[in-house]
DRENPA-3360 file (N, C-alpha, C; in nm, 2 decimals, always signed):
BEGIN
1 = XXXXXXXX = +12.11/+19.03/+27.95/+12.23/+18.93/+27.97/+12.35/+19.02/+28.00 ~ +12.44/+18.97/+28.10/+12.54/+19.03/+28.13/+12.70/+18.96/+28.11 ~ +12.80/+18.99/+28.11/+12.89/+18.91/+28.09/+12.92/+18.82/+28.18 ~ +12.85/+18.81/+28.31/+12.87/+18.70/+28.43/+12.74/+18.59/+28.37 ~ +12.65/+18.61/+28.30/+12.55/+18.55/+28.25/+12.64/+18.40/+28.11 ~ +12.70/+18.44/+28.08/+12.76/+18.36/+27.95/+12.80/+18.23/+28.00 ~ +12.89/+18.19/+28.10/+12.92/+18.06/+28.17/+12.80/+18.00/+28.13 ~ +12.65/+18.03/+28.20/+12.51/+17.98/+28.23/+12.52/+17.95/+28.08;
9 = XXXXXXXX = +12.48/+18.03/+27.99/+12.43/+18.01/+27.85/+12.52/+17.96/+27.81 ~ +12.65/+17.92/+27.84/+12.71/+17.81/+27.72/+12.69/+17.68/+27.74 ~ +12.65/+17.67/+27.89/+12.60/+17.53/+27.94/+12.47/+17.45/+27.85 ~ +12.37/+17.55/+27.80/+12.27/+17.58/+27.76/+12.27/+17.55/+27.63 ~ +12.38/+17.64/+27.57/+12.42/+17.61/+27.44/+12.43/+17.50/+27.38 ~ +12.53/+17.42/+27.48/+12.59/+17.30/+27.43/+12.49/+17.19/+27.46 ~ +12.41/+17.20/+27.54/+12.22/+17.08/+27.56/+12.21/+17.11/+27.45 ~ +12.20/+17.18/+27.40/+12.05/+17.25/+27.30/+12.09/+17.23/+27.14;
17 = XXXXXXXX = +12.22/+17.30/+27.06/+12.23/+17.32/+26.97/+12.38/+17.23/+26.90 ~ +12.40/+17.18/+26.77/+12.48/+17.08/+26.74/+12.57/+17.19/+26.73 ~ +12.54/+17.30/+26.71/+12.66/+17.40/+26.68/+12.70/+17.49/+26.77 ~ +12.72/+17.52/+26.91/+12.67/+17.57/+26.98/+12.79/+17.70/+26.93 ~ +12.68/+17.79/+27.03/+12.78/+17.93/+27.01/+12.88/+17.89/+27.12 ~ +13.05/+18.02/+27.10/+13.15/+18.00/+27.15/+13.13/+18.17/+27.28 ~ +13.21/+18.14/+27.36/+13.24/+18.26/+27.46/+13.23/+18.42/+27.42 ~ +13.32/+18.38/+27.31/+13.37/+18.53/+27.21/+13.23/+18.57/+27.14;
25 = XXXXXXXX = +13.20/+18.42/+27.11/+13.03/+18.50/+27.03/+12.97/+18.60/+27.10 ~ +12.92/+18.53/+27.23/+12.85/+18.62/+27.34/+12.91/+18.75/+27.37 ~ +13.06/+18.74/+27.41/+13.09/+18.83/+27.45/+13.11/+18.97/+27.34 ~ +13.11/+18.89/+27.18/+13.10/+18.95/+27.07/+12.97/+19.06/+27.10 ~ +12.86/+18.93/+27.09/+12.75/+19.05/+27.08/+12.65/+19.09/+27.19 ~ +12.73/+19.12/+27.30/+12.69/+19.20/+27.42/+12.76/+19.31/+27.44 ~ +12.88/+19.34/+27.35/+13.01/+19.45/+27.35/+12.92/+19.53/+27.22 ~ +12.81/+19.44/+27.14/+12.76/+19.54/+27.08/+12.63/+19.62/+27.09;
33 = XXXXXXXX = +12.64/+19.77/+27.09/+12.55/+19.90/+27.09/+12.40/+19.85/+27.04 ~ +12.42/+19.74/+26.94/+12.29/+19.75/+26.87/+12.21/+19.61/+26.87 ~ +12.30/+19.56/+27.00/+12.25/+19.40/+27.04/+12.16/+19.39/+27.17 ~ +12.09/+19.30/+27.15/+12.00/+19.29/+27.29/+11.96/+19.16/+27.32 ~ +12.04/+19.16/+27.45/+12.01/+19.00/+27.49/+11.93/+19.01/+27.63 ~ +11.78/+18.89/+27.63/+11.76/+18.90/+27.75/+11.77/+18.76/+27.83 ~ +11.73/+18.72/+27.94/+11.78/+18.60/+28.04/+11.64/+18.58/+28.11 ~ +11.62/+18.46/+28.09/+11.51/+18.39/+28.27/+11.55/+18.33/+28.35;
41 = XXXXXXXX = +11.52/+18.35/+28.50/+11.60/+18.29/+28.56/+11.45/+18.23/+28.64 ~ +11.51/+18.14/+28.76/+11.42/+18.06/+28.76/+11.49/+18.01/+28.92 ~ +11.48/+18.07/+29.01/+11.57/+18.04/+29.15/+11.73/+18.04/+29.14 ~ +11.75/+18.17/+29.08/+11.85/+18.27/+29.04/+11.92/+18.14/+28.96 ~ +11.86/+18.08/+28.90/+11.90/+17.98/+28.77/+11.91/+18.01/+28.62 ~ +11.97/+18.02/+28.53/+11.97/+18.07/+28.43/+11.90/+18.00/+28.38 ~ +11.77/+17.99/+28.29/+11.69/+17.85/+28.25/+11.69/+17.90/+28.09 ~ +11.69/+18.00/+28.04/+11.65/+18.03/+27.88/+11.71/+18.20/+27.85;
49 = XXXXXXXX = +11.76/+18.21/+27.72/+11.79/+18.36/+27.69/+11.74/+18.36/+27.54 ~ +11.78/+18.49/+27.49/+11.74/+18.50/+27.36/+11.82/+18.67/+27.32 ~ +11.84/+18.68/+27.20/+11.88/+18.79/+27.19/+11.93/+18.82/+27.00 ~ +11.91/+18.98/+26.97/+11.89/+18.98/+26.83/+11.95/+19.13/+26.88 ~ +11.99/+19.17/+26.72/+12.09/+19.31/+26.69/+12.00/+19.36/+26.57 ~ +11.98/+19.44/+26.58/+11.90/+19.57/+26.53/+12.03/+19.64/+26.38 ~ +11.99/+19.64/+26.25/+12.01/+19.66/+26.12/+11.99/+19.77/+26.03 ~ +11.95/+19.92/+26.14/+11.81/+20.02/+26.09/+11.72/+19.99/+26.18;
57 = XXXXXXXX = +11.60/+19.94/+26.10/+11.47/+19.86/+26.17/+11.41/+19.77/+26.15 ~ +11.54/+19.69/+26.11/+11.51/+19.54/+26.11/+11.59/+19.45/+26.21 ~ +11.50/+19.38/+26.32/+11.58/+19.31/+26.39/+11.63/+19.14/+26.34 ~ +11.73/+19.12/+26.35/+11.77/+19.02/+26.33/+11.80/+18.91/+26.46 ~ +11.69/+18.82/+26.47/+11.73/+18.73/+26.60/+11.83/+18.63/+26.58 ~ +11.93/+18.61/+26.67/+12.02/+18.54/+26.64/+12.06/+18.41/+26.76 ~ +11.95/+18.40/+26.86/+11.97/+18.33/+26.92/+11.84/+18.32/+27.04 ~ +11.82/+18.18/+27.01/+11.68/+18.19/+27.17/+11.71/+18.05/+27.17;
65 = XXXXXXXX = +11.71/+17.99/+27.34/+11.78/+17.88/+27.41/+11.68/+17.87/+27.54 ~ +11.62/+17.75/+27.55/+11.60/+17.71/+27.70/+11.61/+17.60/+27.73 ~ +11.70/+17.59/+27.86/+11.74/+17.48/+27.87/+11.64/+17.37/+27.91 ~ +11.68/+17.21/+27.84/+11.62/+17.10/+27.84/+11.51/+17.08/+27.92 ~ +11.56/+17.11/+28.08/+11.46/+17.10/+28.18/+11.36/+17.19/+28.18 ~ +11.30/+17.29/+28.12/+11.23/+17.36/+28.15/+11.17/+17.40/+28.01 ~ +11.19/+17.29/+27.92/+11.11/+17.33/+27.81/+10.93/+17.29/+27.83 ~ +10.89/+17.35/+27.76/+10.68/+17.34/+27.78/+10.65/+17.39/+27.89;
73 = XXXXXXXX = +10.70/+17.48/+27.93/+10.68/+17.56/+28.03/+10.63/+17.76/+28.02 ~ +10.63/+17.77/+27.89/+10.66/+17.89/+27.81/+10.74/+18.01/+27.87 ~ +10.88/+17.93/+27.88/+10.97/+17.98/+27.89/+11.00/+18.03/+27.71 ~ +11.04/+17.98/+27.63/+11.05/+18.05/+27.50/+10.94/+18.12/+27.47 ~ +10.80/+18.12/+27.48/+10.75/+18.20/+27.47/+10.72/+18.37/+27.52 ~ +10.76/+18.30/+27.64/+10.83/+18.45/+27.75/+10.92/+18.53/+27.66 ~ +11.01/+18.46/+27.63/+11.13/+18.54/+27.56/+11.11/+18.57/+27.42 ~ +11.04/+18.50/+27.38/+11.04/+18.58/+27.26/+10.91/+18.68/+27.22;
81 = XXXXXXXX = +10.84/+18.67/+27.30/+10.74/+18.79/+27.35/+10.79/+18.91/+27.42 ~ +10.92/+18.93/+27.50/+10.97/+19.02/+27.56/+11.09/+19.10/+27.43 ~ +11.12/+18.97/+27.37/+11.23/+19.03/+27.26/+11.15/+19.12/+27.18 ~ +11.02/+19.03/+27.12/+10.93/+19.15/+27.01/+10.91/+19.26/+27.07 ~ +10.89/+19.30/+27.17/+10.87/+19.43/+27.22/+10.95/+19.50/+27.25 ~ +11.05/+19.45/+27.33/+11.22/+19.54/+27.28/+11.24/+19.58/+27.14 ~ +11.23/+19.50/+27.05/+11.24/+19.52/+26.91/+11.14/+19.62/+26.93 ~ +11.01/+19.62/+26.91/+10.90/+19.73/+26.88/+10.99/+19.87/+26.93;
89 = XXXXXXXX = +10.99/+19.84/+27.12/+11.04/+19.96/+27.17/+11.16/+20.05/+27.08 ~ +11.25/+19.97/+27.04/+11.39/+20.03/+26.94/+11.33/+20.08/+26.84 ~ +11.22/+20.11/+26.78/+11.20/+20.13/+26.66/+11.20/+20.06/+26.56 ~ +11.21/+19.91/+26.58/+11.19/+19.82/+26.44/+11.08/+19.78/+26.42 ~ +11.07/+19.73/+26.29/+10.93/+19.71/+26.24/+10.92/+19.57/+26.16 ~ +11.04/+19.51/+26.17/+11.04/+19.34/+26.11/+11.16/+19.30/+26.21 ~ +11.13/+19.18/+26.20/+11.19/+19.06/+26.28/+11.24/+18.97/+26.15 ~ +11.38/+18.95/+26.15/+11.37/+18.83/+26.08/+11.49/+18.69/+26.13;
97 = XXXXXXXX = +11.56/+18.59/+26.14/+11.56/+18.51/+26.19/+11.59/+18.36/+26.10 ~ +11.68/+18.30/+26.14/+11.74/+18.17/+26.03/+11.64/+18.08/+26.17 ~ +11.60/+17.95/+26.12/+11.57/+17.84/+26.18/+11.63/+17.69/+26.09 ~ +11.65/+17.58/+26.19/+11.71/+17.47/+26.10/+11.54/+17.39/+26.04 ~ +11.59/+17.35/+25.89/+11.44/+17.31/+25.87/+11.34/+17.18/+25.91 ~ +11.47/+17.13/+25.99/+11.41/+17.01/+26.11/+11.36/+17.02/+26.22 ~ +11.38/+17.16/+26.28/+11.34/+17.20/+26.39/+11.20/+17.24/+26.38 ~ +11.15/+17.17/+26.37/+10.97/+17.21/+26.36/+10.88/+17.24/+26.45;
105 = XXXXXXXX = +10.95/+17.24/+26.61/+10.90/+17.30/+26.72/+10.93/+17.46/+26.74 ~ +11.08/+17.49/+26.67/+11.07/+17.64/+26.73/+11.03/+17.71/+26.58 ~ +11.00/+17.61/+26.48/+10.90/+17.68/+26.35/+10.77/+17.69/+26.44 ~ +10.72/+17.60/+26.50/+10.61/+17.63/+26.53/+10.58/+17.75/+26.60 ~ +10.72/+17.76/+26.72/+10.67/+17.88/+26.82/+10.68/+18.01/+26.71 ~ +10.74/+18.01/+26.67/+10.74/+18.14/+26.57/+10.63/+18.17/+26.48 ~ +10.60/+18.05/+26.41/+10.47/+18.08/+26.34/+10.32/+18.11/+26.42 ~ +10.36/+18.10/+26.59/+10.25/+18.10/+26.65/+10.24/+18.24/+26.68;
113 = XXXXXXXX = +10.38/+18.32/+26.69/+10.37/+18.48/+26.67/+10.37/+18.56/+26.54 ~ +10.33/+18.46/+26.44/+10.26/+18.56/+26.33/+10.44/+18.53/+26.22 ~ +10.54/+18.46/+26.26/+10.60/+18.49/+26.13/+10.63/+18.41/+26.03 ~ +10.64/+18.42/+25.94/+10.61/+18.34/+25.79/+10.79/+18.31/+25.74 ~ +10.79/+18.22/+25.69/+10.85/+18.15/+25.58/+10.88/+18.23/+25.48 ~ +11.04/+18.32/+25.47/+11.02/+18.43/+25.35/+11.14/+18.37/+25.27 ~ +11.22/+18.26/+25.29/+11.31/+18.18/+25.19/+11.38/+18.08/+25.23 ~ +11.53/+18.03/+25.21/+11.58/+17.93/+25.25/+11.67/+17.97/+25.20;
121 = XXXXXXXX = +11.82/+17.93/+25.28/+11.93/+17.92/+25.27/+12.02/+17.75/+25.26 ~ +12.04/+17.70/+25.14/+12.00/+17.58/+25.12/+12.16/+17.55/+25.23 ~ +12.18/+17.41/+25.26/+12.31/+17.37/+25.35/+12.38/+17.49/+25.41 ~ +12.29/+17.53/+25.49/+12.35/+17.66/+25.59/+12.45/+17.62/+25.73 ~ +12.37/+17.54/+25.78/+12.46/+17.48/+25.93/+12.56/+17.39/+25.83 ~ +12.66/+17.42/+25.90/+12.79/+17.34/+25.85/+12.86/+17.22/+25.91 ~ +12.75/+17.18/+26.01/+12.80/+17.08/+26.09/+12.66/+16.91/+26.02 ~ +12.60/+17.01/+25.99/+12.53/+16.88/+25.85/+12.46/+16.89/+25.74;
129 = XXXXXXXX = +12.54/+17.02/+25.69/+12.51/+17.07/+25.55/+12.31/+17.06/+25.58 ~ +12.26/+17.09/+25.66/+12.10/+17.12/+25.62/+12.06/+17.25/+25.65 ~ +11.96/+17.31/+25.55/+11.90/+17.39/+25.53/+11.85/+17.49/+25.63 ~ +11.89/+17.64/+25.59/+11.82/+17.72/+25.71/+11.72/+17.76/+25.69 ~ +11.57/+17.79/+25.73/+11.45/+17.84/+25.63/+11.47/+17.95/+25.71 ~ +11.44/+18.08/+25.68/+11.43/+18.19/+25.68/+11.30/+18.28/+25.71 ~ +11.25/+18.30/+25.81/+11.15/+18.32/+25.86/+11.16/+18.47/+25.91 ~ +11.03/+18.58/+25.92/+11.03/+18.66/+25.90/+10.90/+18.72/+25.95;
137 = XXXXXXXX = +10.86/+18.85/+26.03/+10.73/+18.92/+26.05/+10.77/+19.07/+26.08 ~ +10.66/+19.12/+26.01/+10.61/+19.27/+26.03/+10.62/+19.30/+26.16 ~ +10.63/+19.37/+26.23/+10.62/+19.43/+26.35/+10.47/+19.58/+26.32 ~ +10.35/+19.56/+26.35/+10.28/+19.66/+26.30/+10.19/+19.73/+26.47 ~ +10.20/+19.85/+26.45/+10.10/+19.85/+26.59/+9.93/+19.80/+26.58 ~ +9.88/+19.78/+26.68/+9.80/+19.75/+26.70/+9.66/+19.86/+26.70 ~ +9.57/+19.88/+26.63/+9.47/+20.00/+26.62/+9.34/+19.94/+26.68 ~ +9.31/+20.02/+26.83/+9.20/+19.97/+26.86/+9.06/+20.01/+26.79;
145 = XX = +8.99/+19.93/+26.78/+8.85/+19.97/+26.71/+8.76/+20.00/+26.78 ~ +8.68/+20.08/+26.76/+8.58/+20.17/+26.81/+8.44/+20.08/+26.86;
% end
């Protein structure tokens, strides 16, 4: 993601999330060393991003978005398959990640890449006091067998 990319994702933002992120956020954490955001585009359309900042070697995801029209398309799957491997590539070895505990579709996509439920943050979002659950995975390589 680039800083001509953010117009697109705030459009994005504001479909998708009751809280959306603001300009400064983005441009917050693209001005940062240890941030990584990526983009799909889709007939040079911005359709989905995602993007997490590195802690040591723990990545922390702090955002993945596709927009309305192009959800069930595995478009988030794309992205968050390309994020874990940036992560790997950087040297990290856990992912971890706030989700709202109503949102039980992008629990699902996450639990479909292996990560678990490691706490809760009781009235996290402050726009309706509900719960963030706190999700979390190893990052381990893969050892082929003989």
């Amino acid at each position: 993601m680039t800083e001509k990319d953010v117009g697109e994702a705030l459009a994005i933002e504001r479909d998708v999330f009751p809280s959306p992120w603001t300009r400064g956020m983005f441009l917050q954490e693209l001005s940062n060393e240890d941030s990584y955001f990526i983009v799909v585009r889709e007939k040079e359309k911005l359709i989905g991003y995602g993007g997490f900042f590195m802690i040591g070697e723990v990545a922390r995801l702090e955002n993945l978005a596709v927009h309305p029209d192009f959800r069930r398309r595995g478009v988030a799957t794309k992205l968050l398959r390309e994020l874990l491997a940036t992560v790997k590539a950087n040297g990290g070895d856990e992912t971890t990640l706030e989700v709202r505990s109503g949102n039980q579709e992008a629990q699902n996509l996450y639990r479909k890449f292996g990560f678990l439920i490691s706490g809760k943050r009781p009235e996290f979002y402050g726009d309706n006091r509900e719960d963030a659950l706190i999700m979390s995975k190893k990052i381990v390589e893969r050892v082929a067998k003989d």
